[in-house]
N, C-alpha and C positions, 0 to 999 in steps of 0.2 A: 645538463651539461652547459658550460658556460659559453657563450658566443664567439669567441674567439678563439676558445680551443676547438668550437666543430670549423669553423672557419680556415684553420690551419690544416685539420684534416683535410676537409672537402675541397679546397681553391688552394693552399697555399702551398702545402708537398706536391701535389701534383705538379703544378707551375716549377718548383726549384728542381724537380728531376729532372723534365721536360728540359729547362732552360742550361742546369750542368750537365746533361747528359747522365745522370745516374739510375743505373739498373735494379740495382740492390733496395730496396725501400725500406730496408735498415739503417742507409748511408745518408739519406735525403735528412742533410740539418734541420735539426729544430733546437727549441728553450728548451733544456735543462732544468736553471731554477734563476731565480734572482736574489738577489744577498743586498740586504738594505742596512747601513751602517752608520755610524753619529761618534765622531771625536768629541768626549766630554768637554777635552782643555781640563780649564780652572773649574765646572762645574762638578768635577770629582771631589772636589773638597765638603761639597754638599748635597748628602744624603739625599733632599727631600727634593733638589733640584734636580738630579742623575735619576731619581726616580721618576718626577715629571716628565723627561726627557724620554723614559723608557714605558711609561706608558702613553704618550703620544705614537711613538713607534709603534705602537703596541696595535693603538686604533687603528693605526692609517693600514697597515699589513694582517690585520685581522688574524694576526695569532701572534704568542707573547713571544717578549723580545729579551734580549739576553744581556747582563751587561757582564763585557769583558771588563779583565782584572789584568793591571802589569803583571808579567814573570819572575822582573826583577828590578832590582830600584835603579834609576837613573839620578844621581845627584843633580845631574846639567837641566834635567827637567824637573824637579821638583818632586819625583814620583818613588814611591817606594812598592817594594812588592807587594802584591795582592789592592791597590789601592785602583778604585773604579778610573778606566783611563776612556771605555767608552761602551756603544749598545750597538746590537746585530740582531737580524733576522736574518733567517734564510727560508725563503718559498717554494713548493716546490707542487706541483700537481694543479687543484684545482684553485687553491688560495694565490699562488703564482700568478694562474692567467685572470681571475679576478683583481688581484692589483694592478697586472698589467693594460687591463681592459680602462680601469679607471683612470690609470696614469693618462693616456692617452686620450683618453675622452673625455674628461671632468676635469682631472688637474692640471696637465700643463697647458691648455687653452686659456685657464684661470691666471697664467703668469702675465704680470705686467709687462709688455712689450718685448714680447715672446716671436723670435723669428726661426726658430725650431731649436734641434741639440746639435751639436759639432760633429762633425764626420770624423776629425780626428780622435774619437776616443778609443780606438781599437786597440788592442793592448797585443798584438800580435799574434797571438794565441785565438782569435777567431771568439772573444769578450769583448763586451762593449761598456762602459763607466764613463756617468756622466754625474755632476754633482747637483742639488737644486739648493738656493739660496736660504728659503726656510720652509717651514713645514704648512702655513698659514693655506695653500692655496687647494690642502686635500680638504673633502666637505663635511669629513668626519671631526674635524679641529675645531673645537668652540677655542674663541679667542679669550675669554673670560677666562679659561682653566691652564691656558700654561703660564708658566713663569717666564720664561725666557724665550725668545724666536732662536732658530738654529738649523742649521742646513743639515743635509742628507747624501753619503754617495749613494747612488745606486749601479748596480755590478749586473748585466744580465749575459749570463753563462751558455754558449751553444753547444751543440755538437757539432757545427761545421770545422771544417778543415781550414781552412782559411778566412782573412778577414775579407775575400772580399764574400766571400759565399755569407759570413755571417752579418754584412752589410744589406745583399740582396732580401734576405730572410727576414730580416729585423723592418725594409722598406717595405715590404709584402705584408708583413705584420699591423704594420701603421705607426712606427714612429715617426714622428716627424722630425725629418734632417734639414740643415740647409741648406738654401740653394745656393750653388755654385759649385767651388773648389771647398 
């Protein structure tokens, strides 16, 4: 079992019942999944680059990644149906808290002048999305082997009720916020 999902077990629910007052230990927030995503842009025009792109994705999340296709064509963008517009993963068990364990501890320590991730990213709904600048900093990346640098959103999904509960949860966890407002 990975260190951060016994972690959550043993220290972390307990702590968010205790501190929301929650009786139920069906109710005590926790991850869901996390959903890691890459806008092509102009790299949809090429095959072997969109593929690049998706097997990077691939590495860093340890299981294969999906590339989405538009629905339908946008003249204003350049895009016609079925044409690669970008790549997804979605995490979910123990490949989840393994990314997440790594996120946290190996990659974004790696980021050049790195003062944590924004508190503003709560999306109301009790998710948290933050974006990183390119892919370079996970330790699975040989730099030799991609074509192109390209950044990443990353989505991570709770079941709290609120953002502030999915704040508390996510700090308990060990991401790193910043300090202040």
């Amino acid at each position: 079992m990975n260190r951060l999902k016994e972690r959550l077990k043993s220290e972390i629910k307990p702590a968010m019942a205790q501190e929301f007052d929650i009786k139920n230990p069906m109710l005590i927030p926790t991850i869901e999944k996390i959903v890691i995503s890459v806008g092509a842009g102009d790299a949809g025009k090429d095959t072997k680059l969109i593929q690049n792109m998706a097997d990077t994705i691939s590495l860093i999340a340890g299981q294969k990644a999906v590339i989405t296709k538009a629905k339908k064509s946008v003249a204003g963008f350049k895009v016609r149906e079925n044409y690669p517009v970008g790549i997804k993963v979605t995490l979910r068990n123990e490949q989840m808290y393994a990314f997440l364990d790594k996120l946290i501890t190996v990659a974004l320590p790696r980021v050049k002048d790195f003062r944590g991730l924004p508190k503003n990213g709560f999306d109301g709904r009790a998710n948290y999305n933050f974006g990183l600048n390119e892919q370079l900093m996970f330790p699975e990346v040989v730099y030799d082997d991609i074509m192109r640098t390209h950044g990443m959103n990353i989505t991570i999904v709770t079941t709290a009720t609120n953002d502030k509960q999915a704040f508390r949860l996510l700090e308990l966890v060990g991401i790193p916020f910043t300090k202040g407002k």
